[in-house]
C-alpha positions as a Markdown table, in Angstrom:
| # | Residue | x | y | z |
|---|---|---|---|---|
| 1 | Unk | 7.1 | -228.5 | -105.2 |
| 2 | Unk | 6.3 | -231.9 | -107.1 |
| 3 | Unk | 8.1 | -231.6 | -110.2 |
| 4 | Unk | 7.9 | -234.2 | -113.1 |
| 5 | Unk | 11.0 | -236.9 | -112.5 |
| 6 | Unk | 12.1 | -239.6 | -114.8 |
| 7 | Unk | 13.6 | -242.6 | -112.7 |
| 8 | Unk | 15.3 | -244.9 | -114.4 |
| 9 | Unk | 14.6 | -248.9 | -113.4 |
| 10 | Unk | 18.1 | -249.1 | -111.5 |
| 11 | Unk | 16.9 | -246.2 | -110.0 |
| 12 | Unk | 14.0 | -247.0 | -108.7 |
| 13 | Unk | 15.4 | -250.3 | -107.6 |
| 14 | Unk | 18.0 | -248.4 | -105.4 |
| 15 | Unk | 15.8 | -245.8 | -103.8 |
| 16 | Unk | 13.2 | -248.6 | -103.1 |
| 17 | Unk | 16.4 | -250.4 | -101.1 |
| 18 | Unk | 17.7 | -247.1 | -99.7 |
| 19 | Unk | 14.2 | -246.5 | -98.3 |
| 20 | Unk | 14.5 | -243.1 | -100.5 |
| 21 | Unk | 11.4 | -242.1 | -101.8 |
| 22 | Unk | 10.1 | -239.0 | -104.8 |
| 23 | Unk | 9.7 | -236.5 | -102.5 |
| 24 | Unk | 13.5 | -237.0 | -100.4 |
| 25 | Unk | 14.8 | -236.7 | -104.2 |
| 26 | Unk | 12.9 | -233.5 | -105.0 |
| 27 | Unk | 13.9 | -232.1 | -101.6 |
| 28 | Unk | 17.9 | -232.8 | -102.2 |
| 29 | Unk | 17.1 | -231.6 | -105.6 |
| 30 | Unk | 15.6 | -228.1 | -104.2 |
| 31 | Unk | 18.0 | -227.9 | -100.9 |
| 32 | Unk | 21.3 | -229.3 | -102.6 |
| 33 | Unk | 24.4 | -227.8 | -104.7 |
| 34 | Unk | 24.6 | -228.9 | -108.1 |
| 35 | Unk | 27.6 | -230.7 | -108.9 |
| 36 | Unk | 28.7 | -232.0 | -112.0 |
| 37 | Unk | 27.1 | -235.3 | -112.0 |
| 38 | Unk | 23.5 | -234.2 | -110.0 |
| 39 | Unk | 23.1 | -232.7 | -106.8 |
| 40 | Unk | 25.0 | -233.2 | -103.2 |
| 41 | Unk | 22.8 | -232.4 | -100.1 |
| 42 | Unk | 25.4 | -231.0 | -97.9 |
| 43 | Unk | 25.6 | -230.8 | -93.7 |
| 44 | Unk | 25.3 | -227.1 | -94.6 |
| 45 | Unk | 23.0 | -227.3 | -97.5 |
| 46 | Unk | 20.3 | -228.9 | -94.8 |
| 47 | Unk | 21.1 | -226.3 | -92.3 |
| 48 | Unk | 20.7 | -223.6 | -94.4 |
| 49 | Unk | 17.1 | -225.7 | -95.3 |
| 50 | Unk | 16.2 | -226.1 | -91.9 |
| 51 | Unk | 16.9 | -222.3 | -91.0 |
| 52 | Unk | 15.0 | -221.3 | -93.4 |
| 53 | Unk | 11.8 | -223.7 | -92.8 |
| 54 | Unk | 12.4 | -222.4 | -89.4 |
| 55 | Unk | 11.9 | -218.7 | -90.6 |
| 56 | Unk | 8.5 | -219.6 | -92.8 |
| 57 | Unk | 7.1 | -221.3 | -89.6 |
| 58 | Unk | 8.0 | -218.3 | -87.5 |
| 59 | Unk | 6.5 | -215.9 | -89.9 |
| 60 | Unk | 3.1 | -218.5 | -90.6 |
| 61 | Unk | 2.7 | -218.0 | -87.1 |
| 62 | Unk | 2.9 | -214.6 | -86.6 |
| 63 | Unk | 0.8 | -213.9 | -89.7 |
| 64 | Unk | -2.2 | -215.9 | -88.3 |
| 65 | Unk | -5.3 | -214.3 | -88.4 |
| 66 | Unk | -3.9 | -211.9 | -91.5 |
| 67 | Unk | -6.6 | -211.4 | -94.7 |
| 68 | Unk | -5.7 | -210.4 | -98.2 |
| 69 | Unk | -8.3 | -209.0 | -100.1 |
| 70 | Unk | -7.0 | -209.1 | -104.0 |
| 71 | Unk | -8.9 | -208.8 | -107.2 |
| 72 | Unk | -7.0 | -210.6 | -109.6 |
| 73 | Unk | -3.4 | -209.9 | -109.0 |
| 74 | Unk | -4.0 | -206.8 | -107.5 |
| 75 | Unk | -3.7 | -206.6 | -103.5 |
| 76 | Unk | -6.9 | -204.3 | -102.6 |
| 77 | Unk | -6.1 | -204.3 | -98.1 |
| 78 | Unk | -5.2 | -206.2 | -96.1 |
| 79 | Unk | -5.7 | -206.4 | -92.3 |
| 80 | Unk | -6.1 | -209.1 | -89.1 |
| 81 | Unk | -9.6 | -210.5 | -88.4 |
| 82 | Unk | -11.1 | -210.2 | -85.3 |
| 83 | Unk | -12.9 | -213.5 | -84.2 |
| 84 | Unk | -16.5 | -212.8 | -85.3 |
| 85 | Unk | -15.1 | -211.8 | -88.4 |
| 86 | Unk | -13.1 | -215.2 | -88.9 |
| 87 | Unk | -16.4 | -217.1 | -88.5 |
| 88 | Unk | -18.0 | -214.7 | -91.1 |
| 89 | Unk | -15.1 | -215.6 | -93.3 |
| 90 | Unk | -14.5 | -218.9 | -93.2 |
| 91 | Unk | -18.7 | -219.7 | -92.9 |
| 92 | Unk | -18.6 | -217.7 | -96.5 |
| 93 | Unk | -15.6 | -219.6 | -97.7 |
| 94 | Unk | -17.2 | -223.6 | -97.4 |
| 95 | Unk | -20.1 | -221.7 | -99.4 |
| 96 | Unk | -17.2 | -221.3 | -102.1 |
């Protein structure tokens, strides 16, 4: 999500004392509402953030295991690897 940001000096001079660093000020940037001035990273705003992570670690575990085979953008199968097949896989993929 690293996105090209312009700091000004006084910036950088206040996120260094706030202990704020890039990546906290591309999250509130992501996870925030926009208001006039910038962004505002809302109680609600991180819950809805958090919920959300929440779901994508829920659904990272349960998707374990899964293959895609694609040729280009095209999604051919996919399908859940049985163990030997995961060694055949990944032995194949440091060959990459």
């Amino acid at each position: 999500m690293s996105m090209d940001l312009i700091k000004t000096a006084h910036a950088a001079i206040r996120m260094n004392q706030r202990g704020i660093g890039k990546a906290d000020i591309e999250l509130a940037i992501c996870c925030g509402t926009p208001i006039k001035d910038g962004v505002f990273l809302s109680r609600s705003d991180v819950e809805v953030a958090i919920a959300e992570r929440k779901y994508e670690i829920a659904q990272l575990q349960k998707l374990s295991g899964l293959v895609v085979v694609n040729v280009g953008n095209r999604v051919v199968t996919t399908y859940k690897a049985t163990r030997p097949k995961v060694r055949r896989l990944l032995r194949s993929a440091s060959a990459i």
